[in-house]
C-alpha positions in Angstrom: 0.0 0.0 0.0 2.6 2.2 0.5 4.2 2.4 -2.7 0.4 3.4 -4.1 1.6 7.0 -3.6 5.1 6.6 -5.5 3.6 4.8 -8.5 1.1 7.5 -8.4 3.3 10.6 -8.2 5.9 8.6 -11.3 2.6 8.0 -13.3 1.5 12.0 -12.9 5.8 13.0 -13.6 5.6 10.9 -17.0 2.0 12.3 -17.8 3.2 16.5 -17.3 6.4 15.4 -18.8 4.8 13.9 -22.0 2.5 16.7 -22.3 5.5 19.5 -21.7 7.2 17.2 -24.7 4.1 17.9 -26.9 4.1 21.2 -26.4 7.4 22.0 -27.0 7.6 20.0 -30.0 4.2 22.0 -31.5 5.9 25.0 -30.2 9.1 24.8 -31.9 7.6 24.0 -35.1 5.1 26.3 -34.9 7.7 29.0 -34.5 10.3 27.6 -36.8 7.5 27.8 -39.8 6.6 31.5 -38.2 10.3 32.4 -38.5 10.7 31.1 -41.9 8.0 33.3 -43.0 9.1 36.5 -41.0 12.7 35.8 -42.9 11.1 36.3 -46.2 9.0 39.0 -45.5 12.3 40.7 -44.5 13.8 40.0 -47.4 11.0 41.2 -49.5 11.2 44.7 -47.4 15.0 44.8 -47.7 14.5 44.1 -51.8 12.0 46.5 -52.4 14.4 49.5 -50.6 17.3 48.6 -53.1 15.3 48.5 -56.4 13.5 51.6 -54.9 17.1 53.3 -54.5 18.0 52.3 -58.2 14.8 53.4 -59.4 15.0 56.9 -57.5 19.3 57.1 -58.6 18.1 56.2 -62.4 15.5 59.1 -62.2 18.2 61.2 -60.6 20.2 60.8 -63.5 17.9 61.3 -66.2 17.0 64.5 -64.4 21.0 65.8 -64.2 21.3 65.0 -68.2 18.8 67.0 -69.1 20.5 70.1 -67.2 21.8 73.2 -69.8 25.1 73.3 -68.2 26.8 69.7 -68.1 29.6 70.9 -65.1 26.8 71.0 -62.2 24.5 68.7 -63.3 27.6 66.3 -63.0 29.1 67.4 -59.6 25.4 67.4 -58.1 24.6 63.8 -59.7 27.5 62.6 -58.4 27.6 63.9 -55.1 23.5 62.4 -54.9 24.7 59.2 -56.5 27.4 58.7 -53.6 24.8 59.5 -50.7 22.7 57.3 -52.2 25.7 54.2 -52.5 26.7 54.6 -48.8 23.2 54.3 -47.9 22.6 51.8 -49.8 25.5 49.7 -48.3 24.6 50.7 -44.9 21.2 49.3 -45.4 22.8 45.8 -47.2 25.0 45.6 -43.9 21.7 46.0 -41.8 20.4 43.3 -43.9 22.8 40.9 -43.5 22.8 40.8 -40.0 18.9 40.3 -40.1 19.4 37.5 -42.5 22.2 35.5 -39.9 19.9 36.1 -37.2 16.8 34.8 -38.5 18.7 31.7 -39.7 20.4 31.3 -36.0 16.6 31.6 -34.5 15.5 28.9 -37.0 17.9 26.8 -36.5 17.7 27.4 -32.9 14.1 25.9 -32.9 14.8 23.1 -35.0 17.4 21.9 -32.3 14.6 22.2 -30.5 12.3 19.8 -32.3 15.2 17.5 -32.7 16.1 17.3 -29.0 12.3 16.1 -28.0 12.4 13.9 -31.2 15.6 12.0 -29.0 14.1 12.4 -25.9 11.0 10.5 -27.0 13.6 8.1 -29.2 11.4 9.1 -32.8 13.8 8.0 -35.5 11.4 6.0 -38.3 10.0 9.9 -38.5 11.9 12.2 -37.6 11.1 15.6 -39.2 13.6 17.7 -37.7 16.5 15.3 -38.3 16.0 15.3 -41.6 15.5 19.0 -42.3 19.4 19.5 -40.6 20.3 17.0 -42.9 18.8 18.9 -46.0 20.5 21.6 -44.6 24.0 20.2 -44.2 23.3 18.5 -47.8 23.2 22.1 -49.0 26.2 22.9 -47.8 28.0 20.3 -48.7 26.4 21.1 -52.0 27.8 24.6 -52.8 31.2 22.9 -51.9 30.8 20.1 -54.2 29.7 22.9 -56.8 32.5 24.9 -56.0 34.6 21.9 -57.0 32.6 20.9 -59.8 31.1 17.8 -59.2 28.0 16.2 -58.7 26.2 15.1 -55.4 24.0 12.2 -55.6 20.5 12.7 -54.6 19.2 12.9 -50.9 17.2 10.2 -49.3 16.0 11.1 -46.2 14.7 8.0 -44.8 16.7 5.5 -47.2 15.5 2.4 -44.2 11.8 3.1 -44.7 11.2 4.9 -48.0 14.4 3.7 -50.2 12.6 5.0 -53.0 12.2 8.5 -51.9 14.8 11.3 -53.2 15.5 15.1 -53.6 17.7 16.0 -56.2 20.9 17.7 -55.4 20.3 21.3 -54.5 22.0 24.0 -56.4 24.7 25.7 -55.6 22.6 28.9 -53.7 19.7 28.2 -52.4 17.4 28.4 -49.7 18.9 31.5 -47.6 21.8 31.1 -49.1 20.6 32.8 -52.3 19.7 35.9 -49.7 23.6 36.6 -48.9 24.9 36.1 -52.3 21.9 38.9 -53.6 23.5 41.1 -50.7 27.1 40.3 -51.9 26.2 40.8 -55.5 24.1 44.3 -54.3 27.2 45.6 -51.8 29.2 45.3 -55.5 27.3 46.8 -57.8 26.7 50.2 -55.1 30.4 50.3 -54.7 30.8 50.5 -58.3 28.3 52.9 -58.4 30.0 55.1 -55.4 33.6 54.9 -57.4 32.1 56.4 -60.4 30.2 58.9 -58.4 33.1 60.3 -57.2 34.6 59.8 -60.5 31.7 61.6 -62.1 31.4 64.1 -59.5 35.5 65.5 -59.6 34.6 65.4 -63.5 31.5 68.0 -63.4 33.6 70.1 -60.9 36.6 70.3 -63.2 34.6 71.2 -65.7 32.8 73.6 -63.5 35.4 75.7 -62.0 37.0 76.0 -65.9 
């Protein structure tokens, strides 16, 4: 009779602890998809600044042309066109470190999902296991595409469904494809602020004569 109690209290310990478990596995992927959605809002904001910075330089420049003396229109177009480049790169730099953080917090949660997924010993199914191995897959891939060879295709449960594959990623993908649009961006706007000041010593040369 008296281990009644002690059963008792181990029976309500497993019960809260499989119910915490639950939770925090809906949690994590509930805020793992929720994160994955914010990240590409971001990136939509952050993509519609830059091509609204192009757009507004390009009509900047078609507004300087069309000046009667060529000197100033130069100097002030390329004066505005170097504002407008260390802007730019300011906001890319913002961008980037909104783009590593959202991937941390993602990947943060899926840890998350993969530590109940041990705790409760899932492995015919687990999802979180093999979204870090699709992750790690496309890694490995841009290296192997660095390199110039070919991955074979990912199975992610090769035991249970051998006849299930994904087809080797490509070489930027995913968020990956985010930071090489920053890197491409951060070029082409220091291009652009070189021949701003290029541009802009050239309209006051001509200025001053």
């Amino acid at each position: 009779m008296s281990r009644a109690p002690e059963e008792g209290l181990k029976h309500l310990t497993a019960v809260n602890t499989d119910d915490w478990l639950r939770t925090a596995y809906a949690e994590a992927w509930r805020q793992y998809s929720h994160e994955d959605l914010l990240g590409q809002q971001r990136n939509s904001f952050f993509v519609v600044i830059e091509t609204a910075l192009l757009a507004s330089l390009g009509a900047v420049a078609a507004a300087a042309l069309k000046g009667d003396q060529p000197g100033p229109s130069l100097l002030v177009m390329g004066l505005v066109a170097v504002v407008f480049s260390i802007f730019a790169r300011q906001l890319l730099s913002n961008w980037r470190e909104v783009n590593v953080a959202g991937r941390a917090y993602r990947t943060l949660r899926l840890a998350t999902a993969r530590m109940v997924e041990k705790r409760i010993r899932l492995s015919a199914l687990s999802l979180a296991k093999v979204e870090l191995d699709l992750s790690m897959r496309m890694v490995a891939g841009r290296a192997e595409a660095n390199k110039k060879t070919q991955m074979p295709p990912f199975r992610p449960y090769p035991h249970t469904v051998p006849e299930l594959s994904i087809n080797p990623l490509p070489a930027i993908g995913g968020w990956a494809s985010t930071e090489g649009l920053i890197r491409t961006l951060e070029v082409l706007w220091l291009l652009i602020g070189v021949g701003s000041v290029l541009l802009a010593g050239t309209g006051f040369a001509v200025a001053v004569k």
